[in-house]
MIBAZA-397898 format. One record per residue: residue number from 1; chain; x, y, z of N, C-alpha, C in turn. Coordinates in nm, 2 decimals, padded with zeros to 4 digits. Example, Ala and Ser with C-alpha at 12.3 -4.5 7.8 and 13.67 -1.06 7.14 Angstrom:
2
1:A:01.32:-00.57:00.78:01.23:-00.45:00.78:01.32:-00.33:00.78
2:A:01.28:-00.22:00.71:01.37:-00.11:00.71:01.29:00.00:00.79
This chain:
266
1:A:-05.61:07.11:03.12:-05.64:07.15:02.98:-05.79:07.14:02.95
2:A:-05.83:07.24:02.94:-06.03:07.25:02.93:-06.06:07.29:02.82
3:A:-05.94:07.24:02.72:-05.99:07.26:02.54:-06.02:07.09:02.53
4:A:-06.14:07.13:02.45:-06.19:07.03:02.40:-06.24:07.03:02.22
5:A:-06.29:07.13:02.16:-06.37:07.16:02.05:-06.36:07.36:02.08
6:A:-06.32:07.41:01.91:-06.33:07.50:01.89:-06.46:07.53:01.83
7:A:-06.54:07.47:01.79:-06.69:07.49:01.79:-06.79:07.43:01.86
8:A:-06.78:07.33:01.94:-06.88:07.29:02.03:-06.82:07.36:02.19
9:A:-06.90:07.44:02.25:-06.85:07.49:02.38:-06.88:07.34:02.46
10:A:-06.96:07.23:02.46:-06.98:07.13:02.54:-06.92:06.99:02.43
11:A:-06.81:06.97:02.41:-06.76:06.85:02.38:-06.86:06.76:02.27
12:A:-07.00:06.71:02.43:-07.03:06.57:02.42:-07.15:06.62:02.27
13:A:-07.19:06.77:02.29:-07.26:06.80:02.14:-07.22:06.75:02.02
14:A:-07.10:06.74:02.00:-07.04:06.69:01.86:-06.98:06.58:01.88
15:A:-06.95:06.47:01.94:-06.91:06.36:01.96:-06.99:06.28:01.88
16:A:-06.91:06.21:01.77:-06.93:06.10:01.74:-07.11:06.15:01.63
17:A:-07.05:06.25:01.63:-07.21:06.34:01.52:-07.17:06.35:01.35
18:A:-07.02:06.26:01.33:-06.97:06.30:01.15:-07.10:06.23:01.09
19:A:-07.18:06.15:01.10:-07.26:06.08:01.02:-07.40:06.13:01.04
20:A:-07.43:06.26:01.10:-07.53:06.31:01.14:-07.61:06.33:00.95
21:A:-07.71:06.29:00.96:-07.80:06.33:00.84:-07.84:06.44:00.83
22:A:-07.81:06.55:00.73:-07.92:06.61:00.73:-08.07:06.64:00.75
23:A:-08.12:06.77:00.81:-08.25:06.78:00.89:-08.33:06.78:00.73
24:A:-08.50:06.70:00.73:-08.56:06.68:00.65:-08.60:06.80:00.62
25:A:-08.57:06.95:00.63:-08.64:07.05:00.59:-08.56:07.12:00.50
26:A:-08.41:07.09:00.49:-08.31:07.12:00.44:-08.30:07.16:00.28
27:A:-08.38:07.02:00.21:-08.40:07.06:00.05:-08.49:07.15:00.00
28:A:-08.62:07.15:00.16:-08.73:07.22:00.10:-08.66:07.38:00.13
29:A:-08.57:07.44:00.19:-08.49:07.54:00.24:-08.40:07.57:00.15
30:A:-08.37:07.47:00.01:-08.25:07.49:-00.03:-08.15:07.49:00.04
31:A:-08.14:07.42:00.14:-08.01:07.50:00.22:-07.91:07.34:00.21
32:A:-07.93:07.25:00.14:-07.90:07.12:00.13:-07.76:07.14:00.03
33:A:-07.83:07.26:-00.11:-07.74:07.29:-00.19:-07.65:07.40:-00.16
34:A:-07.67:07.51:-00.03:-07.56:07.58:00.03:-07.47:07.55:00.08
35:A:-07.52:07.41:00.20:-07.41:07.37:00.24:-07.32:07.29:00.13
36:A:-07.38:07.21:00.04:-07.29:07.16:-00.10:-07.19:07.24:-00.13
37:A:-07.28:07.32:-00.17:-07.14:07.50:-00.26:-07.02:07.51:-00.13
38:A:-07.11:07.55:-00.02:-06.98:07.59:00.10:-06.86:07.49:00.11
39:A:-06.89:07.32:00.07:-06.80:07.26:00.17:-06.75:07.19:00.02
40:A:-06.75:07.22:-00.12:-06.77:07.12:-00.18:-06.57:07.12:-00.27
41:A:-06.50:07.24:-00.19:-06.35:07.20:-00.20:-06.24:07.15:-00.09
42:A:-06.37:07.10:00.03:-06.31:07.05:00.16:-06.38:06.90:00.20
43:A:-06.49:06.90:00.14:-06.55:06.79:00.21:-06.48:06.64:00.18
44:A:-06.41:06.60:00.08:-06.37:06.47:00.11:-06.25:06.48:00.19
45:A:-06.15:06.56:00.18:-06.06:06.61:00.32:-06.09:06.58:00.44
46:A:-06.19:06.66:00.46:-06.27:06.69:00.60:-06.40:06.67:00.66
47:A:-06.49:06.57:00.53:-06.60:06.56:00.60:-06.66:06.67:00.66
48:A:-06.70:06.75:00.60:-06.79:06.87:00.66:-06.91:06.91:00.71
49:A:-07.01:06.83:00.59:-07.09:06.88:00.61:-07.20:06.83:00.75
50:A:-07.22:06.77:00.78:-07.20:06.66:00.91:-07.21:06.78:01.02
51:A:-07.10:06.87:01.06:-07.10:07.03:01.08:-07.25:07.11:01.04
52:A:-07.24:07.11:00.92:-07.41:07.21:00.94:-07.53:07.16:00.97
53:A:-07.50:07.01:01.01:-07.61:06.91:01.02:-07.71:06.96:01.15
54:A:-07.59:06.98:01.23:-07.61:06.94:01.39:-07.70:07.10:01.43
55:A:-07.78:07.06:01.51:-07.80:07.19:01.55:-07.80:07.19:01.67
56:A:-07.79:07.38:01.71:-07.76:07.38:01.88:-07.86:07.41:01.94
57:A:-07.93:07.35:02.06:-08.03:07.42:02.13:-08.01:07.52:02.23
58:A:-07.87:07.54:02.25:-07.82:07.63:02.37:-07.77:07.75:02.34
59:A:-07.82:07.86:02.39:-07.80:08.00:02.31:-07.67:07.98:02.39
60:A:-07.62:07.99:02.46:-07.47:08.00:02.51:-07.34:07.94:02.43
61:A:-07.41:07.80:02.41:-07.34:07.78:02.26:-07.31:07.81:02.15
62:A:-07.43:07.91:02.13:-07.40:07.99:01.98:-07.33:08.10:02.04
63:A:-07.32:08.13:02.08:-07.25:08.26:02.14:-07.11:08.23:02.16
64:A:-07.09:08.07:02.20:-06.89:08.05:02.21:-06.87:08.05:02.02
65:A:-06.93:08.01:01.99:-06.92:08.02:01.81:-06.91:08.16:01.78
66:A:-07.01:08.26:01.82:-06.93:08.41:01.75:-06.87:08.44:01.81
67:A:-06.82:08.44:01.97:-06.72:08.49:01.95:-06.60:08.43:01.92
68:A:-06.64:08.32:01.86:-06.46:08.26:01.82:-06.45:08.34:01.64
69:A:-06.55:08.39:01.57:-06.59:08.37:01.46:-06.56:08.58:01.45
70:A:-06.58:08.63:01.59:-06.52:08.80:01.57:-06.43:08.79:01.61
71:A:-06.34:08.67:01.69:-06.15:08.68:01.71:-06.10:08.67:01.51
72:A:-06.22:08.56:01.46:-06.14:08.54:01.38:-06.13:08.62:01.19
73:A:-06.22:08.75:01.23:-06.20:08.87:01.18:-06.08:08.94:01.19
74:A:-05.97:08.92:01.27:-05.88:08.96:01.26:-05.77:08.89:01.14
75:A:-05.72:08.94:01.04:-05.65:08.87:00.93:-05.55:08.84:00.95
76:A:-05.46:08.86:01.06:-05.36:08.76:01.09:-05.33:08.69:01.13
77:A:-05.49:08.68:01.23:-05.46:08.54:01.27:-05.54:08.48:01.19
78:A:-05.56:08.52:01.10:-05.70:08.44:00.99:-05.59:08.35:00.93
79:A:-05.49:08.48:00.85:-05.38:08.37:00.78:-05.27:08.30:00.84
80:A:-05.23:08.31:01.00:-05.18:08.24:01.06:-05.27:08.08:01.07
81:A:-05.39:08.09:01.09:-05.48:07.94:01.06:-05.47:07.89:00.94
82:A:-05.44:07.99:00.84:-05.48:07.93:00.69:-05.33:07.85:00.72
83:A:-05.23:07.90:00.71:-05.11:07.86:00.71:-05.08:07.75:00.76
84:A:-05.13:07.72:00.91:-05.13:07.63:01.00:-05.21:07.46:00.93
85:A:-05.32:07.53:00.91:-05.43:07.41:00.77:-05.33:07.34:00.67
86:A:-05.25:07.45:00.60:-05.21:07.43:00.48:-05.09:07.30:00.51
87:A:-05.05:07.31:00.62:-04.91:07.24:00.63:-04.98:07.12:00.72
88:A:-05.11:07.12:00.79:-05.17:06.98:00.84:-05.20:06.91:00.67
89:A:-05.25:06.99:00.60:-05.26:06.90:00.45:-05.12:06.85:00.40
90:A:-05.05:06.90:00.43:-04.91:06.83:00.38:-04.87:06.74:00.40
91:A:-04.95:06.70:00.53:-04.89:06.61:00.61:-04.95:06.49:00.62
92:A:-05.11:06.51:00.58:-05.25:06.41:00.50:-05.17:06.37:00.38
93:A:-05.11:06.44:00.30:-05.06:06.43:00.17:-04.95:06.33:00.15
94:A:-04.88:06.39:00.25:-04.77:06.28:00.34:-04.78:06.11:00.37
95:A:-04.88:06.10:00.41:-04.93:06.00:00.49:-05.00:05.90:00.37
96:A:-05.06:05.99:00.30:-05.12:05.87:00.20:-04.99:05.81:00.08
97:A:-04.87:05.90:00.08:-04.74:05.86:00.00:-04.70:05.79:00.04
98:A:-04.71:05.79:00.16:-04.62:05.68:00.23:-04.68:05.55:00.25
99:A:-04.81:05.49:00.21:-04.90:05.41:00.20:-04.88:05.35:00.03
100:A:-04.85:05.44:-00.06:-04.84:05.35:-00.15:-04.71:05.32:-00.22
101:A:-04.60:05.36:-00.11:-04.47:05.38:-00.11:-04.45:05.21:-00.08
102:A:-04.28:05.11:-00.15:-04.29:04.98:-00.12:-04.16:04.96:-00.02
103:A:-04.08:05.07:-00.06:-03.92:05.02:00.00:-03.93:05.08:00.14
104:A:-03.87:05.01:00.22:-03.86:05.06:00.39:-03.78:05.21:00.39
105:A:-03.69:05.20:00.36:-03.59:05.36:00.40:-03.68:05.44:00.35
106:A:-03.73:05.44:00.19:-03.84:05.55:00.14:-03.92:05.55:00.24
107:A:-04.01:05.45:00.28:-04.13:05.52:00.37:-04.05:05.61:00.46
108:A:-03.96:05.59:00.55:-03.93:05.64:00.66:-03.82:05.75:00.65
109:A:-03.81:05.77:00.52:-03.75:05.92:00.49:-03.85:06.02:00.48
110:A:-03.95:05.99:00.41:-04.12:06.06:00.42:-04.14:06.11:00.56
111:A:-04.17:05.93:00.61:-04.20:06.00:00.79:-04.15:06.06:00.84
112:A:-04.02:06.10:00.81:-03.91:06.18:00.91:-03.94:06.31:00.86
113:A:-03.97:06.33:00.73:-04.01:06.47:00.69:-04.16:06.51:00.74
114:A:-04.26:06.44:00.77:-04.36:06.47:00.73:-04.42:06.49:00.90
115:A:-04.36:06.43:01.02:-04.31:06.45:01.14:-04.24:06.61:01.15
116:A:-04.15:06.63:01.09:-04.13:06.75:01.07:-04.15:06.91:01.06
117:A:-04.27:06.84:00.94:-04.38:06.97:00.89:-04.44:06.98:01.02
118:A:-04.50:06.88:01.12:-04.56:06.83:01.20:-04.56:06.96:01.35
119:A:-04.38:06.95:01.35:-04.33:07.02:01.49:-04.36:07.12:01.44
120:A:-04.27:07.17:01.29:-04.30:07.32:01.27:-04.44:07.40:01.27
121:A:-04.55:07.31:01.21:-04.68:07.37:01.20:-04.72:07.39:01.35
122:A:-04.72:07.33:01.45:-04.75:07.39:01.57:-04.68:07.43:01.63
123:A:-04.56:07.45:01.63:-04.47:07.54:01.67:-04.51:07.70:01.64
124:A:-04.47:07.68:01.52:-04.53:07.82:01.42:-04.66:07.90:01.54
125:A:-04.77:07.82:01.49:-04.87:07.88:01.56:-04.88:07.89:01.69
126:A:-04.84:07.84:01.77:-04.83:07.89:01.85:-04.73:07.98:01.92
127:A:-04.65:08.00:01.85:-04.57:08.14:01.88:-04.69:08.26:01.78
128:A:-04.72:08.23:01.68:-04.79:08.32:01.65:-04.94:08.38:01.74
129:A:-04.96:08.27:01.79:-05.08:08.30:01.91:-05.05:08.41:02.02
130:A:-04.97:08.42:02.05:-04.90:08.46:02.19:-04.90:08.62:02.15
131:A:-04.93:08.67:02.00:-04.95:08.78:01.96:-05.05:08.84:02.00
132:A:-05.18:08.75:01.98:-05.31:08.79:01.98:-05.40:08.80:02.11
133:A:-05.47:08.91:02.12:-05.50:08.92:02.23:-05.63:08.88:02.21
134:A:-05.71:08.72:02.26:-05.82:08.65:02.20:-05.92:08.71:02.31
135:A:-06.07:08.69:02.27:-06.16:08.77:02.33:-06.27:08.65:02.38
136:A:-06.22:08.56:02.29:-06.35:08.42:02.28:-06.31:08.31:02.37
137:A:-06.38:08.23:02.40:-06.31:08.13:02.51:-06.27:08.03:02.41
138:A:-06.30:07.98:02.33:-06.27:07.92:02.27:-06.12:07.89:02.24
139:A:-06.13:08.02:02.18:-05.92:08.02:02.13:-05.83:08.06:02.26
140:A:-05.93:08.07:02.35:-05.84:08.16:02.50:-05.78:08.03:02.58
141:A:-05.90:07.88:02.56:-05.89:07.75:02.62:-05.80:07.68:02.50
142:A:-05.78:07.70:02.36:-05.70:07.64:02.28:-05.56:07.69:02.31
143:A:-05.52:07.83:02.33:-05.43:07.89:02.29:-05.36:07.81:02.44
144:A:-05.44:07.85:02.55:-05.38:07.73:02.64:-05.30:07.63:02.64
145:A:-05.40:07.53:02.59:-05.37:07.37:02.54:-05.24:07.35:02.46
146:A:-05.23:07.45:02.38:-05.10:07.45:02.28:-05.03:07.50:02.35
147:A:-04.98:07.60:02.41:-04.91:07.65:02.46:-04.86:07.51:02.57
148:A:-04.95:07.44:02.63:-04.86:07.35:02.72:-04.87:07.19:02.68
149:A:-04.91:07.23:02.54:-04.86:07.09:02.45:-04.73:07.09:02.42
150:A:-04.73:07.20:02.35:-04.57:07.31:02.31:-04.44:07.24:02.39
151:A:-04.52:07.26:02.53:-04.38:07.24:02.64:-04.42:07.14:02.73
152:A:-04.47:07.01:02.67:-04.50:06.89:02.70:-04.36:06.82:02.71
153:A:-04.32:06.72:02.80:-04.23:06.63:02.73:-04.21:06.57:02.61
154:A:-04.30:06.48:02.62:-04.36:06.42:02.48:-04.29:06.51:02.35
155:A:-04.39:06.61:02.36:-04.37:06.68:02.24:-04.20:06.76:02.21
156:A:-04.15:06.81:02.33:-04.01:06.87:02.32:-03.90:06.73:02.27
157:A:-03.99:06.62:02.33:-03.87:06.46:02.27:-03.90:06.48:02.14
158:A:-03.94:06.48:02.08:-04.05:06.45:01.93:-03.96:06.54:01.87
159:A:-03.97:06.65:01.89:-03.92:06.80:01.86:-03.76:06.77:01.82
160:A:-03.70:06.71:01.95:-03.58:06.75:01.91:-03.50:06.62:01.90
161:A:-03.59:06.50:01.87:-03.53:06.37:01.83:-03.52:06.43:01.67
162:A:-03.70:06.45:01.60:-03.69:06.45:01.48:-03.55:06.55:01.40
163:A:-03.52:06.65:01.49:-03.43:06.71:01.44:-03.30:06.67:01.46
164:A:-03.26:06.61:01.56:-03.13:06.54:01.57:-03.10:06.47:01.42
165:A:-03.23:06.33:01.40:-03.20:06.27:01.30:-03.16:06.32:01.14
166:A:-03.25:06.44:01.12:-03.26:06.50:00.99:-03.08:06.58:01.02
167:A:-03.00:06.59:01.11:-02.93:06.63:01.14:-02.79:06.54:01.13
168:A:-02.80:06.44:01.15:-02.76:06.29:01.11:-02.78:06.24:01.01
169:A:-02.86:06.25:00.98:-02.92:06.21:00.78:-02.79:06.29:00.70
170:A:-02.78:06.42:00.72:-02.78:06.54:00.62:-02.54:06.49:00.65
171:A:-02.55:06.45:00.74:-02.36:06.39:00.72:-02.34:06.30:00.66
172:A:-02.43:06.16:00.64:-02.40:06.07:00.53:-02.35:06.08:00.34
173:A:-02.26:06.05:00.37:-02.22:06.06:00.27:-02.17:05.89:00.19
174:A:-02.17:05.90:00.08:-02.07:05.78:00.03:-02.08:05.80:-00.08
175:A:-01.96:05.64:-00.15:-01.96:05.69:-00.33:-02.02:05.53:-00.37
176:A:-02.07:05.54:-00.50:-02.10:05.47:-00.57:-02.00:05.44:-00.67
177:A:-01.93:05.25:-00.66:-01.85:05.21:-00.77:-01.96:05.14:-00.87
178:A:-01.94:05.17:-00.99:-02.05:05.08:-01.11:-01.93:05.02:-01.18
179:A:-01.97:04.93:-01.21:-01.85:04.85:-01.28:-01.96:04.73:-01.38
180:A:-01.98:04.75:-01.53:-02.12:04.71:-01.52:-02.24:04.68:-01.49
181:A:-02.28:04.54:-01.45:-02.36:04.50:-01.40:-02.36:04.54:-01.24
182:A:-02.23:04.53:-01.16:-02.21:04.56:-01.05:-02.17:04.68:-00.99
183:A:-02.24:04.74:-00.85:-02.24:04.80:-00.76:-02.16:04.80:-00.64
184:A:-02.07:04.87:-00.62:-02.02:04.88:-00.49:-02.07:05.00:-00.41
185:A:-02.09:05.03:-00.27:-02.12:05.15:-00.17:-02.03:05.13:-00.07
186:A:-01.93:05.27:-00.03:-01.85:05.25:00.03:-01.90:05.37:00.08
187:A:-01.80:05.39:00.19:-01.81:05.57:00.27:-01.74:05.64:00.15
188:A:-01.78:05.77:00.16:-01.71:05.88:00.06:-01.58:05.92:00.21
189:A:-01.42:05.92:00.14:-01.30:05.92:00.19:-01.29:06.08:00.12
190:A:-01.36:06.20:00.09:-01.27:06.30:00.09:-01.19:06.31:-00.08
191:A:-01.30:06.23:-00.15:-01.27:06.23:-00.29:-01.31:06.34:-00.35
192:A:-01.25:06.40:-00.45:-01.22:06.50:-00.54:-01.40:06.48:-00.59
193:A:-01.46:06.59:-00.64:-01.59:06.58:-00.67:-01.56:06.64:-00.79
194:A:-01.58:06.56:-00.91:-01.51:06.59:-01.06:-01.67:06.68:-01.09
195:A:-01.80:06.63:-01.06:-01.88:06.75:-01.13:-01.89:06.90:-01.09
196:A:-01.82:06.92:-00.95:-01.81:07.07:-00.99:-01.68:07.10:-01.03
197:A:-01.57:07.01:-01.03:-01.47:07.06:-01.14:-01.49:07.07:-01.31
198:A:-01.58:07.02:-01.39:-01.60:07.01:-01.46:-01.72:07.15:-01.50
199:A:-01.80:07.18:-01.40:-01.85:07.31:-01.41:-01.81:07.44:-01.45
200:A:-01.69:07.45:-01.32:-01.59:07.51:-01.36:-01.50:07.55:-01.43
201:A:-01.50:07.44:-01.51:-01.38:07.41:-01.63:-01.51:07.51:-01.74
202:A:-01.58:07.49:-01.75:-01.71:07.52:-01.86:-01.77:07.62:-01.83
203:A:-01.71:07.69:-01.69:-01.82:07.79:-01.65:-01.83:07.92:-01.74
204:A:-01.65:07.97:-01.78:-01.60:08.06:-01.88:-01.71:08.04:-02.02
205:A:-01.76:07.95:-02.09:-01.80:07.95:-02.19:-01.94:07.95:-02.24
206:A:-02.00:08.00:-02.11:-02.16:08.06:-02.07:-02.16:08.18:-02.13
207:A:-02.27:08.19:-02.19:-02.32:08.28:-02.27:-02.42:08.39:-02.23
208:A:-02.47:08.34:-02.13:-02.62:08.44:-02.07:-02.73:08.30:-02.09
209:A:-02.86:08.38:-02.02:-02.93:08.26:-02.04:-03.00:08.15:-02.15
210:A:-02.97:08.09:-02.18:-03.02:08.01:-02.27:-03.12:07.91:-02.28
211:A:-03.25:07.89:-02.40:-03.31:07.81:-02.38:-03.31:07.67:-02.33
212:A:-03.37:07.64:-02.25:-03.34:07.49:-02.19:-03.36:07.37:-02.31
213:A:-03.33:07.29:-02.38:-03.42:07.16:-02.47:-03.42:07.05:-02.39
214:A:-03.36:07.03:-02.30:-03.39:06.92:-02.23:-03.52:06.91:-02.22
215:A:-03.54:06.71:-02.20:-03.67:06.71:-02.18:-03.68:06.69:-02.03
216:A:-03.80:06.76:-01.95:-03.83:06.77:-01.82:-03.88:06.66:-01.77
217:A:-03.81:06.53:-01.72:-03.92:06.49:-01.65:-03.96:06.45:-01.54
218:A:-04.10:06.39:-01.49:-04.17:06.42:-01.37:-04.07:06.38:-01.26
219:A:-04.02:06.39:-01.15:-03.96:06.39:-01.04:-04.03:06.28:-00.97
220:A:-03.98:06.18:-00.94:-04.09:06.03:-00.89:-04.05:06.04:-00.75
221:A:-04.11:06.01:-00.65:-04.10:06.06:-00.52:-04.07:05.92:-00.46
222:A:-04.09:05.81:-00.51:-04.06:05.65:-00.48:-03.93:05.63:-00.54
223:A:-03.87:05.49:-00.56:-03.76:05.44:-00.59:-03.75:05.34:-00.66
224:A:-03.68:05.27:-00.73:-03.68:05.14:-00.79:-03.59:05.08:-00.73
225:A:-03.59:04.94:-00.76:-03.49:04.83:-00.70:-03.35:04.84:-00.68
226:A:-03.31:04.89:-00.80:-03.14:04.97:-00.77:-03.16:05.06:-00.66
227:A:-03.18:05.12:-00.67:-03.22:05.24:-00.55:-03.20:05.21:-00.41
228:A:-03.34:05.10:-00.42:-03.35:05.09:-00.27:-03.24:04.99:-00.24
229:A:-03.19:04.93:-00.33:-03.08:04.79:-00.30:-02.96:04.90:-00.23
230:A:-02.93:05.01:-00.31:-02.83:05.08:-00.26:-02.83:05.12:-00.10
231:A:-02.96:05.17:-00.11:-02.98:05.26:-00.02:-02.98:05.14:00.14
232:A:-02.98:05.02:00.10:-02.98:04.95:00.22:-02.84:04.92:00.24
233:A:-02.74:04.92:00.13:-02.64:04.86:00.18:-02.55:05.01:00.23
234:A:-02.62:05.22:00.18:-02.56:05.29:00.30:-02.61:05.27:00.42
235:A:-02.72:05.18:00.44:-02.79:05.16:00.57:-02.70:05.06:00.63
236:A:-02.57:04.98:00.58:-02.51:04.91:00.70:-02.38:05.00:00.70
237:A:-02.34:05.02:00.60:-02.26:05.16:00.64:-02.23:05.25:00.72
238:A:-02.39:05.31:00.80:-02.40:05.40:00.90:-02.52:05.33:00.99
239:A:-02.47:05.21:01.05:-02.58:05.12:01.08:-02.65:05.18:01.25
240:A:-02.56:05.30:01.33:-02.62:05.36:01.43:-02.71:05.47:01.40
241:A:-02.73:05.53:01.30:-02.76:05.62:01.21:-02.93:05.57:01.19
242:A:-02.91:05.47:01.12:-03.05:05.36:01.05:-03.10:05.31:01.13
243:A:-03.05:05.25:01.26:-03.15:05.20:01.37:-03.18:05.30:01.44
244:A:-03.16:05.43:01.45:-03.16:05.51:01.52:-03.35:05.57:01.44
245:A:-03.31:05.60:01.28:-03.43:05.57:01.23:-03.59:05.50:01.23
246:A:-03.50:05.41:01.24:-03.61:05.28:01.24:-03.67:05.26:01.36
247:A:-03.58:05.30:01.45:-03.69:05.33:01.59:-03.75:05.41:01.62
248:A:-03.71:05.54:01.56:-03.82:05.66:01.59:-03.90:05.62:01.49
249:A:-03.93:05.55:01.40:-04.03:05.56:01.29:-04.13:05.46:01.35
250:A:-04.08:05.39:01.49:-04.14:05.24:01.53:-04.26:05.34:01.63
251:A:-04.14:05.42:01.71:-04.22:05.48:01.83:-04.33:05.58:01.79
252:A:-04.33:05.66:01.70:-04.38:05.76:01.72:-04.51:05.78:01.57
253:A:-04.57:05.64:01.55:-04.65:05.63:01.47:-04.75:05.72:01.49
254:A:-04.79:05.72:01.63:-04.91:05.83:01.65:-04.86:05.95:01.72
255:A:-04.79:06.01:01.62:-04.73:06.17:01.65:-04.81:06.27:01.66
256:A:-04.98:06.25:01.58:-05.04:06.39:01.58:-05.14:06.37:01.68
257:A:-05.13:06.50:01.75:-05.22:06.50:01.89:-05.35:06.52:01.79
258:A:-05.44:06.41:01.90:-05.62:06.44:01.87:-05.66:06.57:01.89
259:A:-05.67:06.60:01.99:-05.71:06.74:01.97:-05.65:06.86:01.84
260:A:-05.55:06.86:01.87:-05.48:06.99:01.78:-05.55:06.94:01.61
261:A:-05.58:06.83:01.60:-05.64:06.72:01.46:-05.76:06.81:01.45
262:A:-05.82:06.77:01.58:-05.98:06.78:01.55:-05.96:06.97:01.53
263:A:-05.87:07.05:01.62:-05.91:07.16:01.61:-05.88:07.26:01.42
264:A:-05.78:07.19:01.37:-05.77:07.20:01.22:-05.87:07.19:01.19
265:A:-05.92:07.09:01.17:-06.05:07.01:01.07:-06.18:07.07:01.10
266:A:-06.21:07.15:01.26:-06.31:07.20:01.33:-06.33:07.40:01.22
């Protein structure tokens, strides 16, 4: 695999260059405040500007840059990358929820999801790659790499563990007894589900659409203590289910390949 950087044709050029200072000619060039404007709805994401810092002395290397830069004139695969971007931020987005997330099963209902976004975002692209006929070495050595990241072991376990579980998840079922102060969680036995009979019963007496008054409110992505208390005692309930969880969430902390990282953010 001879992908390394989709903007540096030589690796060791950009290595370890994020904290590169801007060149002292920069302000007198104005060009201090272009790079600002360019980078200034990516840069705490991505650290960017660090990128226009560096400069290349090798005309060969400017030259793997255009032609990665006239493959990427083509608009489908422009928005096949936008797309590809869009779902690594999901997954940044992901990662920082799950940091200020407190109950165990929440975090690792997140991770299961966010692992997820994970397969499909490079999956996706690189079936979408296999389209394009690239001209640059650049995306000719990435399209590579993915392609036999794609059909890595590693990655085909990843692939089709995460989907087993979400596949496992989605059978659990049970009922909740309240009896005031107390809670019971049992398995759901095939009981009668009174709210869509009750729908039904009321469905005749719909009128067309009608204003909503309810008040909306925000959808909280965490849980509170009832919650999670519940949610641990469906966790001895389906206790092959939950360890099965808790070890993929143990194993596969570092799910995202370095490279495919660097080449998003590149």
């Amino acid at each position: 695999m001879a992908f390394e950087s989709i903007l540096f044709q030589k690796f060791e050029d950009g290595l370890n260059r994020d904290r590169e200072e801007q060149p002292d000619f920069f302000p007198d060039l104005n060009l201090d405040q272009v790079v600002k404007t360019i980078t200034v709805t990516r840069q705490e994401e991505y650290n960017l500007k660090p990128f226009f810092h560096i400069h290349l002395h090798d005309v060969d290397a400017i030259k793997y840059r255009q032609e990665i830069m006239r493959d990427l004139e083509n608009q489908v695969l422009f928005e096949s990358i936008k797309t590809f971007s869009q779902k690594m931020h999901s997954i940044r987005v992901g990662q920082e929820l799950i940091e200020k997330l407190y109950y165990k099963q929440n975090k690792q209902g997140w991770f299961l999801k966010i692992v997820a976004i994970y397969c499909d975002a490079v999956s996706a692209l690189n079936d979408a790659f296999q389209s394009f006929h690239f001209q640059s070495r650049g995306f000719l050595d990435f399209r590579d790499y993915l392609s036999e990241y794609i059909h890595s072991e590693p990655f085909m376990t990843l692939d089709k563990e995460t989907k087993t579980l979400i596949n496992d998840l989605s059978t659990v079922q049970y009922c909740i007894h309240i009896d005031g102060s107390r809670v019971k969680v049992r398995r759901y036995e095939s009981e009668i589900d009174y709210s869509t009979e009750v729908e039904k019963t009321f469905e005749k007496f719909k009128q067309g659409a009608v204003k909503d008054y309810k008040i909306q409110y925000r959808t909280d992505v965490g849980m509170n203590h009832v919650e999670a208390q519940i949610l641990d005692l469906v966790a001895k309930l389906f206790p092959e289910i939950f360890h099965h969880l808790d070890q993929y969430c143990t194993d596969n902390t570092q799910f995202l390949d370095e490279k495919i990282k660097r080449f998003e953010r590149e």
